[in-house]
Every structure is written in C-alpha cells, then in structure tokens.
C-alpha positions as CSV (number, residue, x, y, z in Angstrom):
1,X,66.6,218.9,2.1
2,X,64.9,215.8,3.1
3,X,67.7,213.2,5.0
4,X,67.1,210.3,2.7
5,X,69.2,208.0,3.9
6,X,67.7,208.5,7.8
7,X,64.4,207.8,6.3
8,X,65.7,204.6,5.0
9,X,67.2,203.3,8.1
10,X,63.8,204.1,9.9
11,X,61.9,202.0,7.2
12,X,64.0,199.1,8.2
13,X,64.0,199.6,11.7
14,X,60.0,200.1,12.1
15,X,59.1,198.3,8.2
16,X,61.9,195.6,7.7
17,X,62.9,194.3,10.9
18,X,59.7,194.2,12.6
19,X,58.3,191.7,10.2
20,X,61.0,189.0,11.1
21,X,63.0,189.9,8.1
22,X,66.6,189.2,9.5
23,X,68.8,188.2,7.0
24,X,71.7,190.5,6.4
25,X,72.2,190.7,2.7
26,X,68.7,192.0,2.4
27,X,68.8,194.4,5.1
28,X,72.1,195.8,3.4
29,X,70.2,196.3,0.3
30,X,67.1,197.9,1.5
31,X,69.7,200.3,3.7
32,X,71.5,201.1,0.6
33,X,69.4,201.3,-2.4
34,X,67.8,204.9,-2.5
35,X,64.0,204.6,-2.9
36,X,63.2,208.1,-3.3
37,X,64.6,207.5,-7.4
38,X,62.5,204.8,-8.0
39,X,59.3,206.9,-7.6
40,X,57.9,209.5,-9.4
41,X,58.7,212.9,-8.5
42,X,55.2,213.7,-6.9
43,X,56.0,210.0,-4.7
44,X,59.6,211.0,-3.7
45,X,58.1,212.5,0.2
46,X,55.9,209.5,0.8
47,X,58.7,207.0,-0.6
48,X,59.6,205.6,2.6
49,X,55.7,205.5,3.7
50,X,54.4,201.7,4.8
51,X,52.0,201.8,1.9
52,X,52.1,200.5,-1.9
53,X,53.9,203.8,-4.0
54,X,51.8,204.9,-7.1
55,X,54.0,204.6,-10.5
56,X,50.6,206.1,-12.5
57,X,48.2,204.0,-14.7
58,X,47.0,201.7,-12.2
59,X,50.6,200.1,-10.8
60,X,52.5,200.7,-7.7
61,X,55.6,199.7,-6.1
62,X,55.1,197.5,-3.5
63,X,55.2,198.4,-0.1
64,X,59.0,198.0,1.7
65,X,57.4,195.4,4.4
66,X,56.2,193.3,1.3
67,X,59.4,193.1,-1.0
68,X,61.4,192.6,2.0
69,X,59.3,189.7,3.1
70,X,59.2,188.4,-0.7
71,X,63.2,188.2,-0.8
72,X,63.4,187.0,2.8
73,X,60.9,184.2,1.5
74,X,62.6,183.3,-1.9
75,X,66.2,183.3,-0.4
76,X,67.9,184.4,-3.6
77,X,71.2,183.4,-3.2
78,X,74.5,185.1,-4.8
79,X,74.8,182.8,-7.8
80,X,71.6,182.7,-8.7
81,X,69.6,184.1,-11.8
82,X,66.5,186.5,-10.9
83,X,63.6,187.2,-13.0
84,X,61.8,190.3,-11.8
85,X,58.6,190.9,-13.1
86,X,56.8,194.3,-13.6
87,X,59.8,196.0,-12.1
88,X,58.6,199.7,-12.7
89,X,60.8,201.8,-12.3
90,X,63.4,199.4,-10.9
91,X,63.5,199.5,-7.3
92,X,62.9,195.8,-6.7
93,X,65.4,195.3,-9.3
94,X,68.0,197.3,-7.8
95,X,67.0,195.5,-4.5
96,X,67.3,192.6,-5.7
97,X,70.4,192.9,-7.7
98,X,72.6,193.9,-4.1
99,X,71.8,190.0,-3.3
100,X,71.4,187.9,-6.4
101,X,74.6,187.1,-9.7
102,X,72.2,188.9,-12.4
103,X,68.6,190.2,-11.9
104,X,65.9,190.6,-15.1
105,X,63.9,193.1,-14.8
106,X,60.2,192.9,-16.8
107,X,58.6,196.1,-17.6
108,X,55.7,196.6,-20.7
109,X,55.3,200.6,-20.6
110,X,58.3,201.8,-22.4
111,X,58.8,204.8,-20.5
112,X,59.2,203.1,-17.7
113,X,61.5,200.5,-18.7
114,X,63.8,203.5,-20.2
115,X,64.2,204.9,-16.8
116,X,64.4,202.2,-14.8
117,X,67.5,201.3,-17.2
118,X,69.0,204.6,-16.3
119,X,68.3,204.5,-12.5
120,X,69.7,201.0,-12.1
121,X,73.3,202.2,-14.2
122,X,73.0,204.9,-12.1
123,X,72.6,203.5,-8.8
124,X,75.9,200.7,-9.4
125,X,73.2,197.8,-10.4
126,X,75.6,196.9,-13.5
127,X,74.0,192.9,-12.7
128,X,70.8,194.1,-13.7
129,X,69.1,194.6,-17.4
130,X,65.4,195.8,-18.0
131,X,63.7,193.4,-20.6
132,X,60.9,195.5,-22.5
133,X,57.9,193.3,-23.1
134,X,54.7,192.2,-21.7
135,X,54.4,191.3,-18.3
136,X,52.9,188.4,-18.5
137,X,55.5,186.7,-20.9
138,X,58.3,187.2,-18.7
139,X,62.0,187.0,-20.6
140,X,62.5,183.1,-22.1
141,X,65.6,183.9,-23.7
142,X,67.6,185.1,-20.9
143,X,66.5,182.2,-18.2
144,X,65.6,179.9,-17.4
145,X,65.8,181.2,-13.8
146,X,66.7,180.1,-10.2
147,X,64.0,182.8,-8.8
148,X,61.3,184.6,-9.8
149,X,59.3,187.7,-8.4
150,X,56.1,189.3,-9.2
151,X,55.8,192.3,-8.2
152,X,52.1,192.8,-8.2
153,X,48.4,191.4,-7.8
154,X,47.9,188.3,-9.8
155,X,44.3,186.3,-10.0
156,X,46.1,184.0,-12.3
157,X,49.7,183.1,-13.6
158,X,50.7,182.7,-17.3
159,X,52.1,178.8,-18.1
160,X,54.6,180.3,-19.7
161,X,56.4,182.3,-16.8
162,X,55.9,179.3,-14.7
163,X,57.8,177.4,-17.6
164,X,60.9,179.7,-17.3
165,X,61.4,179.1,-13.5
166,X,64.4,175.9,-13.2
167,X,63.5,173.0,-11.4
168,X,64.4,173.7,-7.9
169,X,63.4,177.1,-8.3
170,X,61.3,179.4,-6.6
171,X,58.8,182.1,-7.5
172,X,57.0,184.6,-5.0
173,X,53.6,185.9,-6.2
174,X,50.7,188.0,-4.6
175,X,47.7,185.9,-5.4
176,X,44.5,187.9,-5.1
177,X,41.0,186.0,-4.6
178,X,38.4,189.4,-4.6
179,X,39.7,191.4,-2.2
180,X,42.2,189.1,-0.2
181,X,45.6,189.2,-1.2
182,X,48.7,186.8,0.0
183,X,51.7,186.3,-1.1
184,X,52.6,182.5,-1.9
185,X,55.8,180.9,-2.7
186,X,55.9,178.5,-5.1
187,X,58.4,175.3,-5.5
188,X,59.2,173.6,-8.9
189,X,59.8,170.1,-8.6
190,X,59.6,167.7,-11.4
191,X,58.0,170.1,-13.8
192,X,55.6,170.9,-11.7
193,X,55.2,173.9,-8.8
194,X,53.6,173.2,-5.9
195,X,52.5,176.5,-3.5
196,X,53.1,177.7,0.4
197,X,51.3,180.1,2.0
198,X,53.7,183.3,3.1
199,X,51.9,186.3,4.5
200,X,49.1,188.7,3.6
201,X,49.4,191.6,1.3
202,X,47.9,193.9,-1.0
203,X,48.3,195.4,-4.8
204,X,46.2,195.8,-7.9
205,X,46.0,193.0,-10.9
206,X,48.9,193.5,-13.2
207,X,48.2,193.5,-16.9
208,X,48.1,189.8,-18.2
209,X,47.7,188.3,-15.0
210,X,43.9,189.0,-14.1
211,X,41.9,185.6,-14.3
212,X,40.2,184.6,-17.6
213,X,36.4,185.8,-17.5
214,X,33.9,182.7,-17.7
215,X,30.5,183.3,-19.7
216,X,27.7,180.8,-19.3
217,X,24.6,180.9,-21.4
C-alpha cells in the first residue's frame, strides 16, 4: 500500500517549503489533509506530483506549490470568512478550512459538489459547506467574505464575485493573458480592488471566467 502520509511530508518538504511558504498553520494543513481523496481514483498515484491533478472535463486541481503559495499570499486568518471558488472535489476547501472560521466552497458540476460534501464531512472539515452553482456567481447569500480564492485560470473576473469580497478583503486569482499565467492578489479598498503581482502559474480558463469575445465588422 502506498505510504500516503510520507508522500505528503515530501510534497512539503521539496513543493511547500521550497517556495518560501513558511507559515505554520498552512504547513499543518497541507501535512494533514490527505490529497489522494480529493482526486479521482485514476489521479490517487500522481496526487502528490508537482503538477496541476485532472478532475475530468477540462479542470484540475491546482498544483500543491500553487495553493500553498495562494494561502501564504491571502493570509486567511482564523476568524475570517473564505469563499473558495471551483473547489472540485474539495481539497482546497479542506485546506483551507484547517486555517480559516468557515470556508465556501463553489462547485457547478453536481457530481462533484456531492462528493466533495462527503470528503470534507469525512475528513473533520465540519467549517466547510459546498455551495452548488455556477462558478462564476460565487455564493452572495453566505458572504460577504474576508477572502476569496479561485482556483483556476481566469482571462476575466465576474463584477459580481468581486462585489461579494468585504472591504479590506483579499482575493487570489490566476490571471491568464494567452499562454502566461500569474497569480495576482487583489486588495478592496473603498469599493474598489486594486491588484499585486504574486508569482507565475498555470491552469485552464474556468467556466464563466474566460474573457468576453470582441467582433468587429
């Protein structure tokens, strides 16, 4: 049988740590939640891989190195309200829950939402729900929130998941421009969010968030 909790303490010893991600609470989390359940079955060997994990239909869960950077960025802290869009299967939820008061999860395929309810009851995350909806409408009536995360390639972000971020808050999302991807953190002050670059990173367009196609004549 495959020693999945070794594999996790390599991932954040050559993954985690390497990329300057230091502080404890997320180490503690990314040691402790078990990645291999968040994947589908055919994923559960290359789980702990420093790559993106295919969920199917085009998404993925993003890489350890990224998520950990995200959340080392954000700085959720443990009274704080976390909206976690396109969650999948709910790793990042579950990751996410270990540091923050409550987490959202976001997820539009059914299926998925359904199991990533019954992996986050079943993995102790009883501060975390799963919201079934589109992605790109986030969950109004349960924030507005101190933190949000997108957990996926977006060319563009919906005015109305920017709306449900408090002032003060933060949001961490991988902007695409063609092919270059980097993750940016953005700041919402006075109604308004301004953006800081983070660090480069990679993942397809998530459904609702690819940029609006301009025709000329």
């Amino acid at each position: 049988m495959p020693d999945f909790a070794e594999r996790r303490r390599m991932m954040v010893d050559t993954q985690v740590r390497p990329s300057d991600v230091t502080k404890y609470p997320i180490i503690e989390a990314m040691l402790a939640v078990p990645r291999e359940q968040f994947v589908p079955d055919a994923q559960r060997e290359a789980a702990y891989a420093d790559q993106n994990a295919d969920l199917g239909g085009g998404r993925v869960m993003l890489e350890p190195r990224t998520l950990a950077k995200m959340l080392d960025a954000v700085d959720i802290q443990s009274d704080e309200l976390v909206l976690d869009v396109a969650c999948g299967l709910g790793y990042s939820t579950a990751v996410a829950a270990r540091v923050a008061q409550m987490v959202i999860g976001v997820e539009e395929d059914e299926d998925m939402a359904a199991d990533a309810q019954g992996l986050l009851s079943e993995t102790g995350a009883d501060n975390a729900i799963v919201h079934t909806g589109p992605l790109a409408e986030g969950a109004a009536e349960h924030g507005p929130y101190d933190v949000i995360l997108v957990q996926g390639g977006a060319e563009d972000l919906p005015a109305g998941l920017l709306a449900q971020l408090k002032d003060g808050g933060r949001i961490a999302a991988l902007m695409l421009t063609g092919s270059l991807g980097e993750v940016k953190i953005g700041y919402k002050s006075g109604g308004q969010v301004s953006w800081r670059f983070a660090f480069n990173a990679g993942a397809p367009v998530l459904p609702g968030f690819a940029k609006a196609q301009e025709f000329a004549l």
